[in-house]
C-alpha positions in Angstrom: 28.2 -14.3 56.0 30.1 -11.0 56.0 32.7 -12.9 54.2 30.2 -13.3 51.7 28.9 -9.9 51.3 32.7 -9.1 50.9 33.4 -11.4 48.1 29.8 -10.1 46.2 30.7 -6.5 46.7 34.6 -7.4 45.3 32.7 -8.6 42.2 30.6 -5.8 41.6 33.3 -3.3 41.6 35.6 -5.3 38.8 36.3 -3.7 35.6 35.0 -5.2 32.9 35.3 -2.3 29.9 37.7 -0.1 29.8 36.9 3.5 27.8 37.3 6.9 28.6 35.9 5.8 32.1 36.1 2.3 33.6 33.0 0.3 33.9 32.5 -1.9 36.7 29.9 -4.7 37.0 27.4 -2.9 39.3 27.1 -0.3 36.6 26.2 -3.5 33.8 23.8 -4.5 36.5 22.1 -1.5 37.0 21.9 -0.5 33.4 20.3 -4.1 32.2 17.9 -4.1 35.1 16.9 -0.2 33.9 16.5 -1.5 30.6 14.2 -4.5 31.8 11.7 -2.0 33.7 12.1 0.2 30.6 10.5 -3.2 28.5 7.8 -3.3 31.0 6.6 -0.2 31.4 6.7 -0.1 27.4 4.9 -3.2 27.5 2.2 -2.1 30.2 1.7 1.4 28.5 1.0 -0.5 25.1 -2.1 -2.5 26.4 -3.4 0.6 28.1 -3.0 2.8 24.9 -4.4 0.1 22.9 -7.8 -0.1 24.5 -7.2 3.5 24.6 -7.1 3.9 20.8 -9.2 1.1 20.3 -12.0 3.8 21.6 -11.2 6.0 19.3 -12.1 4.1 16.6 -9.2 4.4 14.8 -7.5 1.9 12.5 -6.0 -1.3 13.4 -2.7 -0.1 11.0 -2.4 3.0 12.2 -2.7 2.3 15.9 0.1 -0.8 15.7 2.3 2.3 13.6 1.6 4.4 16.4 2.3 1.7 19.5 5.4 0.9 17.3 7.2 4.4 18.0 6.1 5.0 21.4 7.6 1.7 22.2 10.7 3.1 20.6 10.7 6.6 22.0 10.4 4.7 26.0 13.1 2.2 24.6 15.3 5.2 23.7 14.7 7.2 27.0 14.8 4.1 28.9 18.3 3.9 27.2 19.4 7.3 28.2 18.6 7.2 31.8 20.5 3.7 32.3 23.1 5.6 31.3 22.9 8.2 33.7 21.7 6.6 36.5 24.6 3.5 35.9 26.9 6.2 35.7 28.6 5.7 32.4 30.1 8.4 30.6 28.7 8.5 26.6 31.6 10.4 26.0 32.5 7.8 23.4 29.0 7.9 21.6 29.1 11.5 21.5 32.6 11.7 19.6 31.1 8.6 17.3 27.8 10.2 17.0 29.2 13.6 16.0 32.2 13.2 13.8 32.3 14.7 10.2 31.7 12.1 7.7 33.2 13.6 5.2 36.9 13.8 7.0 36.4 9.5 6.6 37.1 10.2 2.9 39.8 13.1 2.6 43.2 12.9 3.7 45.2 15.5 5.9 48.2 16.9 4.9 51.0 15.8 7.6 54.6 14.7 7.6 52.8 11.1 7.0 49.6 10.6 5.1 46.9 9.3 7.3 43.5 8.6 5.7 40.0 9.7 7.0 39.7 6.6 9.1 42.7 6.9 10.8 41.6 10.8 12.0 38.3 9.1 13.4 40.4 7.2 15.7 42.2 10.4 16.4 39.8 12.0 17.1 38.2 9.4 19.5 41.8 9.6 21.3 41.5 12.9 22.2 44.0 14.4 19.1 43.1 17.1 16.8 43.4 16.9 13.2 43.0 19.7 10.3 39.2 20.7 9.7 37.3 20.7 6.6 34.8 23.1 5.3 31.8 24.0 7.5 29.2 21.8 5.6 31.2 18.6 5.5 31.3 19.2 9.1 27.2 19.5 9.4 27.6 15.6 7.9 27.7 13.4 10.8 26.2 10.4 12.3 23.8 12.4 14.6 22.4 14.7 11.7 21.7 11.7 9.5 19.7 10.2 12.5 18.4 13.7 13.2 17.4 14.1 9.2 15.5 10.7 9.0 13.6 11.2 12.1 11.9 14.2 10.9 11.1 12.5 7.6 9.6 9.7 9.8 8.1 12.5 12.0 6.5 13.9 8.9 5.3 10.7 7.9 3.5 9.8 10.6 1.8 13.6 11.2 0.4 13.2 7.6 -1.2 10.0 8.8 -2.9 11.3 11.5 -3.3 14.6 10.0 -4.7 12.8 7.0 -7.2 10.7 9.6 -8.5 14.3 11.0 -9.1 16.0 7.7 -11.1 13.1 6.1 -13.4 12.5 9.2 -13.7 16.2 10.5 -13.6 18.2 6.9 -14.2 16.5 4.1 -16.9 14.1 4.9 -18.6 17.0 6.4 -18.7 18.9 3.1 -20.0 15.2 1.3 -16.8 14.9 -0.9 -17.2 12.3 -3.0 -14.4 9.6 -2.4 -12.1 10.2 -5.7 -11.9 14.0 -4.7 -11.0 13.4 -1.0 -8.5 10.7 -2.3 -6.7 13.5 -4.3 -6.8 16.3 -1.6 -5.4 13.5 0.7 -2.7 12.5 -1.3 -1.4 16.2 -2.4 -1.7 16.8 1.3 0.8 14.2 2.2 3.0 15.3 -0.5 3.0 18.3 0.7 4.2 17.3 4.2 7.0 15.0 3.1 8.5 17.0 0.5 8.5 19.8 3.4 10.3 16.9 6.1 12.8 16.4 3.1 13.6 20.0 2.6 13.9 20.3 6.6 16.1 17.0 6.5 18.5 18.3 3.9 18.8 21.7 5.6 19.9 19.8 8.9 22.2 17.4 6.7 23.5 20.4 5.6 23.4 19.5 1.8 22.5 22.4 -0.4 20.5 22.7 -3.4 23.4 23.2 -5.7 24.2 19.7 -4.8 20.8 18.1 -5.3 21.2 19.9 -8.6 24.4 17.6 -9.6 22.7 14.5 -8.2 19.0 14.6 -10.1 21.5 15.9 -13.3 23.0 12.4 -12.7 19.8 10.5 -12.3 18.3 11.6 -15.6 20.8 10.1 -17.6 20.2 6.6 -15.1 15.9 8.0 -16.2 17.1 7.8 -19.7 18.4 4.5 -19.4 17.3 2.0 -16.5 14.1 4.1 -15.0 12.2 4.5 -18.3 9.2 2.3 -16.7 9.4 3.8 -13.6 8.7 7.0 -15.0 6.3 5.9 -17.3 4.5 5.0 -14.3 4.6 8.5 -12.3 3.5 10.1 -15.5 0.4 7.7 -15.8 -0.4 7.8 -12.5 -0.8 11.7 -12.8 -2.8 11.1 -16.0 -5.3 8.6 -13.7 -5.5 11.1 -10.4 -6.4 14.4 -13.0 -8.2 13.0 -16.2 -10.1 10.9 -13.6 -10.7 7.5 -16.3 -10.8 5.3 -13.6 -12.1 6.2 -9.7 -11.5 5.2 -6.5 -14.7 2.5 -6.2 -14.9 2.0 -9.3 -15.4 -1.4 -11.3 -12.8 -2.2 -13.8 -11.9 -5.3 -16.0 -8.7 -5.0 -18.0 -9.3 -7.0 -21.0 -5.3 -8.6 -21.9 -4.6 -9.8 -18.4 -7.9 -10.5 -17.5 -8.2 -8.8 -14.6 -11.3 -7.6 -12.7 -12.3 -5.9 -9.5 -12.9 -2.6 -7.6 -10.5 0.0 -7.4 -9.0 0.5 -3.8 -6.3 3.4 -4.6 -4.5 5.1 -7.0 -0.7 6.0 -6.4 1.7 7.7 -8.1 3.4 4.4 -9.7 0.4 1.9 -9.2 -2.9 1.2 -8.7 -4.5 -1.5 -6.0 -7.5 -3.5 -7.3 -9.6 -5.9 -4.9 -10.3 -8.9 -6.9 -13.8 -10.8 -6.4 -11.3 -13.1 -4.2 -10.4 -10.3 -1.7 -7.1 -10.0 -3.3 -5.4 -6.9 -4.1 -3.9 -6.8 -7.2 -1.2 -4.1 -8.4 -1.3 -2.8 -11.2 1.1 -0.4 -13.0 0.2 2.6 -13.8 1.3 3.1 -17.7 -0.9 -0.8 -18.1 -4.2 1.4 -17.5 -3.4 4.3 -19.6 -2.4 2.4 -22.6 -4.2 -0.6 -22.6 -7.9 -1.3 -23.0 -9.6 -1.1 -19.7 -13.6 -1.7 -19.6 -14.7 1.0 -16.3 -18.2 -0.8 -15.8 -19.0 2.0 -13.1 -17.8 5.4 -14.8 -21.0 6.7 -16.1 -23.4 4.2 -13.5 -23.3 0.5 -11.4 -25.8 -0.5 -13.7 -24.7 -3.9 -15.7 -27.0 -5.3 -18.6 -26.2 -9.6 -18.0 -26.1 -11.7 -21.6 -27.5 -15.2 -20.9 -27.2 -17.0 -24.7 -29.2 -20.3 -24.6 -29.8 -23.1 -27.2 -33.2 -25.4 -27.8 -33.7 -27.8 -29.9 -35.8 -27.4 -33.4 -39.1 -28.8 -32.6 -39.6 -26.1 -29.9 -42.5 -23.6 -29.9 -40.0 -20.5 -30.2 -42.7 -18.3 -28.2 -42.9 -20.5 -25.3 -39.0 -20.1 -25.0 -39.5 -16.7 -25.2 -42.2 -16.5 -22.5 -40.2 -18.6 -20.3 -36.9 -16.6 -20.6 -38.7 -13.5 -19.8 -40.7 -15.2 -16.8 -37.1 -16.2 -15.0 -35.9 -12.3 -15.6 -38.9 -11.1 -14.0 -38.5 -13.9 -10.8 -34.7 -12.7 -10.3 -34.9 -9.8 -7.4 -31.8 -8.3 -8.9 -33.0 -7.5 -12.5 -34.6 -4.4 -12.8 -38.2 -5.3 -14.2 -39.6 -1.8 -14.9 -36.7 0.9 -15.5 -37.7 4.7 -14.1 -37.1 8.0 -16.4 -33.6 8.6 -14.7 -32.6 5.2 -16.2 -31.4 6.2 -19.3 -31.2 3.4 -22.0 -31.9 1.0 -19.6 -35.0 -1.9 -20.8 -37.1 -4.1 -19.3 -35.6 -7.7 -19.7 -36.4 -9.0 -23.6 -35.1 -11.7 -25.7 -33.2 -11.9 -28.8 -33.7 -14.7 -31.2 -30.1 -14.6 -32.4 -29.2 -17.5 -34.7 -30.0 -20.9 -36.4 -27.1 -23.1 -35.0 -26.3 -26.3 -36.3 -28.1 -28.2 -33.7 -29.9 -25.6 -31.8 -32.4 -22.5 -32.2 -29.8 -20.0 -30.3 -31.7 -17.2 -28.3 -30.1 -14.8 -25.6 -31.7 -12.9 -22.5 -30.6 -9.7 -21.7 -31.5 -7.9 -18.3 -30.3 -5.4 -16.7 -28.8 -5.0 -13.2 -28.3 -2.7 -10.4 -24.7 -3.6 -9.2 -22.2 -4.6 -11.8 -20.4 -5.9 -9.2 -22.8 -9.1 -9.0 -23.0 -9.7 -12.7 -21.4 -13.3 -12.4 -23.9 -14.3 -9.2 -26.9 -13.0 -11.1 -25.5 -14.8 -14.3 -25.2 -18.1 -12.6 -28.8 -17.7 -10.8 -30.7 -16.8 -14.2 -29.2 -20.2 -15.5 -30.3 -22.0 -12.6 -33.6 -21.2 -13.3 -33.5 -21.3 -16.5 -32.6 -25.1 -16.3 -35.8 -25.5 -14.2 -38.4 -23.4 -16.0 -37.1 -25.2 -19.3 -38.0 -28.5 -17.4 -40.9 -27.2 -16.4 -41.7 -26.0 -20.0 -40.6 -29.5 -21.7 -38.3 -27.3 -23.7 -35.2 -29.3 -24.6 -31.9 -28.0 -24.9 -30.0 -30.0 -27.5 -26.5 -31.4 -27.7 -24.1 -31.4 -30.8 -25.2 -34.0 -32.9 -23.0 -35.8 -36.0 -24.3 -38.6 -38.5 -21.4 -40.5 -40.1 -22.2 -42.9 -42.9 -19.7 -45.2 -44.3 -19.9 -46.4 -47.9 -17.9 -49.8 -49.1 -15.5 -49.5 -51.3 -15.9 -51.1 -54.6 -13.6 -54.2 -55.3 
């Protein structure tokens, strides 16, 4: 037995990796099985913040964002005590993590030229190589991971900030929903361009360079990006002229699409279809094509139902039926009030004398636009059954042909 205990302890003290420090098996041990309890306490402290958040009332996106980094953040602090407890040195790391990019693609002037890769590795071996300026030095692996943390950090503030300010503020002051969709929006601008600026600074890139880059990218805006701008520009247009709202009901003729607006972004607009489907939509395709907005002014919708009877019917009769399936419809609007302006009661048009058919058409108004297809397909419905009911007969296309022998 104590032979046995001898041979286990003999295996956890062999090297496996040599660095600046040797690491022996016990230390792999103890740093996976810190690493496993960091997973688990991750895992545990999920389900409790869940139901946690799920109090709150706060959205399903936003919490499964939120669980998403704090898993991360006890991943990477799990991490760092496995290393300290284990007792391996991050020596290594720290030389990786904080070498100047830049020196990767200069060279230093010595008896031999040795490129910027080869003075990574001399550095990592302890030898010291000629610097460069101050701000290529600001340029390293840590910084970058430093910079887009704080974007991120930024990122996910607005959200939450975002959250606050529409439930505590705005609905308090009965915003309406366009309005707190633009003070939103601006707001989270605001924020990220402010996590950018704080990014750069720690990157240590000035604005004299920035100036160089976006002098470069408007000759790639002249040439490749001309849609992409196009689509900023309209998307400005849409959030400050207002043509189209958030909620509103929009049909765009060419493409045939129709449904409510969800949001308006800088480059697109998201539109739920009658499916439940969003659709995007770019910007500049709503500024400069025809769009129909059936809810700018009002949700009020006047429905066209255009029917055909045959000749031999007693035209007031259709009339009296037509209006009769208007007035059993709980949708239509029967008798409009003096805030309805140009809205009618429902009334028929006797509109043509087809070829086959007497052709009339019912017009009604609605409450919700929205429904205009339902109510469309109900009023013919019953339209089918009062005509029954009437013995009105709607006719079909009808063709005599007459053939005449030819003469010998």
């Amino acid at each position: 037995m104590d032979e046995l205990i001898q041979q286990i302890g003999d295996l956890f003290e062999i090297t496996v990796i040599t660095l600046d420090n040797d690491i022996k098996v016990w230390q792999i041990v103890v740093f996976a099985a810190i690493l496993v309890a960091s997973v688990v306490v991750a895992g545990y402290l999920r389900r409790w913040l869940r139901r946690l958040f799920d109090r709150l009332n706060l959205t399903q996106n936003f919490v499964n964002r939120l669980l998403a980094i704090l898993f991360l953040i006890i991943l990477v602090i799990g991490i760092a005590v496995a290393f300290n407890v284990a007792q391996i040195s991050t020596g290594l790391f720290g030389k990786i993590f904080n070498y100047p990019i830049a020196e990767l693609f200069q060279t230093t002037q010595k008896s031999e030229e040795s490129t910027g890769l080869s003075s990574l590795f001399q550095t990592l071996l302890g030898r010291k190589t000629e610097t460069v300026d101050s701000d290529a030095q600001r340029l390293t692996l840590a910084s970058i991971f430093y910079g887009f943390a704080i974007i991120f950090g930024m990122y996910v503030l607005s959200k939450y900030a975002q959250l606050v300010l529409q439930r505590q503020v705005l609905q308090g002051f009965q915003i309406d929903r366009h309005t707190q969709f633009i003070i939103l929006r601006f707001f989270h601008f605001i924020l990220i361009t402010l996590g950018v600026l704080i990014s750069l600074n720690t990157l240590g890139i000035s604005f004299t360079s920035l100036a160089i880059i976006f002098g470069g990218l408007s000759i790639g805006i002249g040439f490749g990006l001309q849609n992409t701008v196009a689509n900023l520009l309209a998307g400005l247009i849409l959030i400050f002229e207002r043509p189209i709202k958030i909620g509103d009901l929009v049909e765009i003729i060419d493409v045939n699409i129709f449904g409510r607006v969800s949001s308006i972004n800088l480059r697109s607009t998201v539109i739920i279809s009658l499916d439940e489907k969003e659709v995007i939509v770019p910007n500049s395709q709503l500024v400069t094509e025809p769009v129909h907005n059936l809810t700018h002014y009002n949700y009020r919708f006047r429905v066209h139902v255009p029917v055909g009877v045959s000749y031999g019917s007693d035209v007031e009769l259709v009339r009296k039926a037509l209006i009769e399936v208007a007035h059993e419809h709980p949708e239509v609007i029967k008798e409009p009030t003096s805030n309805m302006e140009n809205v009618t009661a429902p009334f028929v048009r006797f509109t043509n004398f087809g070829e086959s058919s007497l052709d009339f058409e019912l017009l009604a108004w609605i409450q919700d636009s929205f429904k205009r297809f339902d109510v469309a397909s109900d009023l013919h419905f019953m339209i089918w059954e009062k005509f029954k009911e009437y013995d009105i007969r709607i006719p079909f296309p009808q063709r005599d042909v007459h053939f005449y022998p030819k003469d010998d």
